[in-house]
ZADO-1210 file (C-alpha; in nm, 4 decimals, padded with zeros to 6 digits):
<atoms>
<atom x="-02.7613" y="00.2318" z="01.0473" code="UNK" pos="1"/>
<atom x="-02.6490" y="00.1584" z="00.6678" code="UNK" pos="2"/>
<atom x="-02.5885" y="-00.2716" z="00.6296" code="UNK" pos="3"/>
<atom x="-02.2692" y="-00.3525" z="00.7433" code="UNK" pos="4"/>
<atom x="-02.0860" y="-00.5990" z="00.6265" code="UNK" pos="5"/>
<atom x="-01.7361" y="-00.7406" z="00.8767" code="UNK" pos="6"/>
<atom x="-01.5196" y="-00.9042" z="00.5954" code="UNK" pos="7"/>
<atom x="-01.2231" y="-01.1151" z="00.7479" code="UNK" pos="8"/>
<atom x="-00.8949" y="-01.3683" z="00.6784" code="UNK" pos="9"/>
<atom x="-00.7738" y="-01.5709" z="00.9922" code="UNK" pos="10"/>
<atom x="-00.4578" y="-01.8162" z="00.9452" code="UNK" pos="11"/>
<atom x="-00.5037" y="-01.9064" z="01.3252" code="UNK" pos="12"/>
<atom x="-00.8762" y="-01.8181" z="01.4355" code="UNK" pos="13"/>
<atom x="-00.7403" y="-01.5077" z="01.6205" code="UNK" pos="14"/>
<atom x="-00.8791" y="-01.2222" z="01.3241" code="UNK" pos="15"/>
<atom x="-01.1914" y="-01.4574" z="01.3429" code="UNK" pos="16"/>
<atom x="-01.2234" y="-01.4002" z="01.7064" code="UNK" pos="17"/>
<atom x="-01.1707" y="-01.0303" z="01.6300" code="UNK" pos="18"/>
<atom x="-01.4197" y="-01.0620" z="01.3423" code="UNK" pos="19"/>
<atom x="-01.7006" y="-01.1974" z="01.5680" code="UNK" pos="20"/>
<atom x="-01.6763" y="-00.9540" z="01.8245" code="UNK" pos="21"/>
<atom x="-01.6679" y="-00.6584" z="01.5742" code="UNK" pos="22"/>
<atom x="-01.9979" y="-00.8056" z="01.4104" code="UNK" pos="23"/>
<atom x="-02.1770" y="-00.8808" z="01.7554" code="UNK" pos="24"/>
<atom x="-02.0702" y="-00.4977" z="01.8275" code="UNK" pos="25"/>
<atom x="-02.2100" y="-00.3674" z="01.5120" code="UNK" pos="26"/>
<atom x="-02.5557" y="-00.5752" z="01.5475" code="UNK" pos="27"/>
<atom x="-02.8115" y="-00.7417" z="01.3849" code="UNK" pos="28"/>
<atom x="-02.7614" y="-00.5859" z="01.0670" code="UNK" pos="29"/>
<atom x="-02.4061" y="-00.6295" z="01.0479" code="UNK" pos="30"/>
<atom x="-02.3160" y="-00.9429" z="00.8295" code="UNK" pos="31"/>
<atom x="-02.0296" y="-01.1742" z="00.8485" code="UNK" pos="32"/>
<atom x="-01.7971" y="-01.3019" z="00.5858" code="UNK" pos="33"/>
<atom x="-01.4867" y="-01.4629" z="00.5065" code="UNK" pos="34"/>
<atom x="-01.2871" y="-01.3145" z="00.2408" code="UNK" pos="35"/>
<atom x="-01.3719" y="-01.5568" z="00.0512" code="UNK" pos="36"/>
<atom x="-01.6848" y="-01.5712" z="00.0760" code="UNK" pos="37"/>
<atom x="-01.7836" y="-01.2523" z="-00.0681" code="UNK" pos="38"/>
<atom x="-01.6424" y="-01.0594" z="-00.3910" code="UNK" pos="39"/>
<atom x="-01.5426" y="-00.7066" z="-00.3636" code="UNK" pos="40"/>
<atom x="-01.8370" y="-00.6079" z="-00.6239" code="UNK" pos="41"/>
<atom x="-02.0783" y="-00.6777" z="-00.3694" code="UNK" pos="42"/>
<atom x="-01.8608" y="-00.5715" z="-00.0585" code="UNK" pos="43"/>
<atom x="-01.9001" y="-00.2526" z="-00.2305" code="UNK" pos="44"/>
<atom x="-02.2728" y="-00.2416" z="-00.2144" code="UNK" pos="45"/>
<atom x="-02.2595" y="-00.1906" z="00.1761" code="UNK" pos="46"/>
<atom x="-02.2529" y="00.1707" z="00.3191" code="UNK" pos="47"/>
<atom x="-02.0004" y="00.0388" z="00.6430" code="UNK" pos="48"/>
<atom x="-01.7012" y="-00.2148" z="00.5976" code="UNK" pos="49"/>
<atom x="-01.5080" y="-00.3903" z="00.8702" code="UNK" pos="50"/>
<atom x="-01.2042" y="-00.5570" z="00.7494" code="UNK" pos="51"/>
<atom x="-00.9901" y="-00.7302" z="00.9251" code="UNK" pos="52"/>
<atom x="-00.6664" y="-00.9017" z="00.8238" code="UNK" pos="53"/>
<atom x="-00.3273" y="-01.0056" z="01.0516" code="UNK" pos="54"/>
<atom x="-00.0301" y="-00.8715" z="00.9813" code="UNK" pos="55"/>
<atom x="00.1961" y="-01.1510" z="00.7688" code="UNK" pos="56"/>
<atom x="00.5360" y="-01.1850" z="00.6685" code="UNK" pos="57"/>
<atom x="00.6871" y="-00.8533" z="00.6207" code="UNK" pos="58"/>
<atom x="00.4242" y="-00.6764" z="00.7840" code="UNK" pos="59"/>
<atom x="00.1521" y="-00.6998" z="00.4890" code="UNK" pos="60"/>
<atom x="-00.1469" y="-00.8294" z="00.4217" code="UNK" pos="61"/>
<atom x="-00.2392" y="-01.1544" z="00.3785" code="UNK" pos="62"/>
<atom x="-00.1296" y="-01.2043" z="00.0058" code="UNK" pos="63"/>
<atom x="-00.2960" y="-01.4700" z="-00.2042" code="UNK" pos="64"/>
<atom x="-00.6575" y="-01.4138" z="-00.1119" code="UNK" pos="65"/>
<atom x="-00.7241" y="-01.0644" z="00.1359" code="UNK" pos="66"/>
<atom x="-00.4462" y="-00.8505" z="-00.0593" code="UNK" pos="67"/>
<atom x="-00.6268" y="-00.9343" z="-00.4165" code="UNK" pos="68"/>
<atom x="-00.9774" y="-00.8716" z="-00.2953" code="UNK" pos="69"/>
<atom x="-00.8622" y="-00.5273" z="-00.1374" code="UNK" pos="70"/>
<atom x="-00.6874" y="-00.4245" z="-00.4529" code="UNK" pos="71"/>
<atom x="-00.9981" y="-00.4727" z="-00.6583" code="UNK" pos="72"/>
<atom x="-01.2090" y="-00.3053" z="-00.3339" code="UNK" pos="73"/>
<atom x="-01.0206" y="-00.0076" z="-00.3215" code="UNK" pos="74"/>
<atom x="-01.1449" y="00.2090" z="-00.5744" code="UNK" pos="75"/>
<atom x="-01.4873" y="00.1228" z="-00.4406" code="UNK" pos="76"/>
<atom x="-01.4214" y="00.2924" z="-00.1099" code="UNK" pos="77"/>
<atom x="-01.5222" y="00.6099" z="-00.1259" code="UNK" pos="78"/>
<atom x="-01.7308" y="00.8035" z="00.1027" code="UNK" pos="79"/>
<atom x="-01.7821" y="00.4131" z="00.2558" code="UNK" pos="80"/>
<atom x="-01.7499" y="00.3922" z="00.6592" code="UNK" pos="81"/>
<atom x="-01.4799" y="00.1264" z="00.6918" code="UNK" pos="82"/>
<atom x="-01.3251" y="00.0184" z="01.0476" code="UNK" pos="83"/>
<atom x="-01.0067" y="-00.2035" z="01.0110" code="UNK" pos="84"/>
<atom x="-00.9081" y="-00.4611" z="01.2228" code="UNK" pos="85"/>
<atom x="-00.6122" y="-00.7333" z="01.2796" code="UNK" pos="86"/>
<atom x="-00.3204" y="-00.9541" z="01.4539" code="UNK" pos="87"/>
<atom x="-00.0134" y="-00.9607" z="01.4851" code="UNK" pos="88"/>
<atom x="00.2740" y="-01.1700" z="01.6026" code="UNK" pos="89"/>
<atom x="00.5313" y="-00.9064" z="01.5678" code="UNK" pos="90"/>
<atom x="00.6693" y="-00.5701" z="01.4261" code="UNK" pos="91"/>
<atom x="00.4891" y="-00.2395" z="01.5405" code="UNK" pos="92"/>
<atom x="00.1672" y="-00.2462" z="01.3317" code="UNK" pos="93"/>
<atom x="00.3420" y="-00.0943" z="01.0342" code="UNK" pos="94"/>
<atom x="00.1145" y="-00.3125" z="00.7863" code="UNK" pos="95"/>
<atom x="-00.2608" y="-00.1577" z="00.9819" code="UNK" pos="96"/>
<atom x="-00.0551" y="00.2038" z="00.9167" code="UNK" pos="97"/>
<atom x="00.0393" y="00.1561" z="00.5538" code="UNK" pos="98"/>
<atom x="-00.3873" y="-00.0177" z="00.5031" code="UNK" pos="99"/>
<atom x="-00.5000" y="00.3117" z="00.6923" code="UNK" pos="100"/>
<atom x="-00.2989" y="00.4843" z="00.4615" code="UNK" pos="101"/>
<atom x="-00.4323" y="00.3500" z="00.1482" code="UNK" pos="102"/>
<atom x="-00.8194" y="00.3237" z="00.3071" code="UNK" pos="103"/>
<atom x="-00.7847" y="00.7147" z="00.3508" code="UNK" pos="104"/>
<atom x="-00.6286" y="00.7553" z="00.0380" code="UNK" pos="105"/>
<atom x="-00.9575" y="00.5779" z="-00.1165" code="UNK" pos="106"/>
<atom x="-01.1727" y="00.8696" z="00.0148" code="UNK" pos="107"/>
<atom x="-01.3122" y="00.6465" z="00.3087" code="UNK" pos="108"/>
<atom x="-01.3951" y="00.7645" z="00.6340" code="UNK" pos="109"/>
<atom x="-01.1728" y="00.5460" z="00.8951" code="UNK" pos="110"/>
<atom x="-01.3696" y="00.4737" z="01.1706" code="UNK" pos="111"/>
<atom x="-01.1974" y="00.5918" z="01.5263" code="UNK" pos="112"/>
<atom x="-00.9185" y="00.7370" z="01.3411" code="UNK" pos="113"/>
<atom x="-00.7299" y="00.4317" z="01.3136" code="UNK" pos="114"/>
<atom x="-00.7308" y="00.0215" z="01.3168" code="UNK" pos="115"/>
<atom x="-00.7528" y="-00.1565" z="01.5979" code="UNK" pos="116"/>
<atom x="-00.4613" y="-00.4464" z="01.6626" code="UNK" pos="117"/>
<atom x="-00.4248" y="-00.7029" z="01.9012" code="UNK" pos="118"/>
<atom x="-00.1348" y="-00.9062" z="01.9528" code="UNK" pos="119"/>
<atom x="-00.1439" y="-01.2581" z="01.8935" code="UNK" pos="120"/>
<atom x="-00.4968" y="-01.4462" z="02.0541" code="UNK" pos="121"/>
<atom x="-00.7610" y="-01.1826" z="02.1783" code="UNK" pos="122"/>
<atom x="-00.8298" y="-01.1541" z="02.5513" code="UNK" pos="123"/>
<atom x="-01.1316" y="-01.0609" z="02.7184" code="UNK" pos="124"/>
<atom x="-01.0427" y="-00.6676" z="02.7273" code="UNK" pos="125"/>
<atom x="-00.9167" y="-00.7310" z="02.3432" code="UNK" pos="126"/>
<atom x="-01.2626" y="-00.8905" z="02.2315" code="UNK" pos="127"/>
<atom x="-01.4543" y="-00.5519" z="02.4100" code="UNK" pos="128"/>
<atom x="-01.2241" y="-00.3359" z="02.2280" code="UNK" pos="129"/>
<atom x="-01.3859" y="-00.5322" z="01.8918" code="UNK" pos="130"/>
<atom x="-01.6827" y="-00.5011" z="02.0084" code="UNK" pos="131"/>
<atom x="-01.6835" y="-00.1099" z="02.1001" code="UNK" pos="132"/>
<atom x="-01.5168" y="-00.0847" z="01.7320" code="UNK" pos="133"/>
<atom x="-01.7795" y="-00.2411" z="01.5475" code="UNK" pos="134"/>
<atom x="-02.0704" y="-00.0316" z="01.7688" code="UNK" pos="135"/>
<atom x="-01.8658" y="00.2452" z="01.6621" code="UNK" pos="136"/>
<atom x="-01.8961" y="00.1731" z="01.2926" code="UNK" pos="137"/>
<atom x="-02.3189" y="00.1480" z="01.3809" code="UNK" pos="138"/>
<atom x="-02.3019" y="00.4676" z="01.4935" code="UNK" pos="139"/>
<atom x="-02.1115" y="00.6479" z="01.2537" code="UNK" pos="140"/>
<atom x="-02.3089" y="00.9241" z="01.0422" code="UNK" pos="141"/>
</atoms>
């Protein structure tokens, strides 16, 4: 498996939940990181990305410090394995649609197809489903 690396922003410790469980999936290899903990230089340097931001306001992502960092991330994406991954409180998932969009659009391979949402505070069966996402990021050729 290439280095992972499960980059997250949590308002309310639900994407963090998420973010755990997609790392613990993924396995020993897989680091964890706030967003700002890491730059999007050396984000770039790992072969598999999980990213995971909740939906906010208008169905976007979080603006002032996950938005930035993807911006500048983007044009490092491709041929990268990236899963996505987020909350929401409302809407219909329009903002993980429009960040598949532009991940594909980057030349990255989406893993599963498509991000993974939960709404509002993960349950048992929601953490699992992180879990079998990040595994599924491991095991992507």
């Amino acid at each position: 498996m290439n280095k992972a690396a499960v980059i997250y922003w949590s308002g309310t410790g639900n994407t963090q939940a998420m973010a755990e469980a997609v790392a613990q999936g993924a396995g020993g290899e897989a680091r964890l990181f706030t967003v700002s903990e890491i730059s999007a230089a050396d984000a770039a340097a790992y072969g598999a990305l999980a990213l995971g931001c909740p939906a906010m306001g208008d169905e976007v992502l979080e603006e002032n410090e996950f938005e930035p960092f993807f911006t500048e991330l983007e044009g490092s994406l491709k041929g990268k394995k990236v899963a996505l991954f987020g909350s929401y409180g409302w809407g219909d998932g329009q903002w993980m649609r429009d960040w598949q969009d532009r991940v594909t659009a980057a030349g990255a391979q989406l893993c599963c197809g498509e991000g993974l949402i939960l709404n509002e505070t993960p349950d048992d069966a929601g953490l699992a489903s992180c879990r079998e996402l990040g595994a599924a990021l491991a095991a992507m050729e």
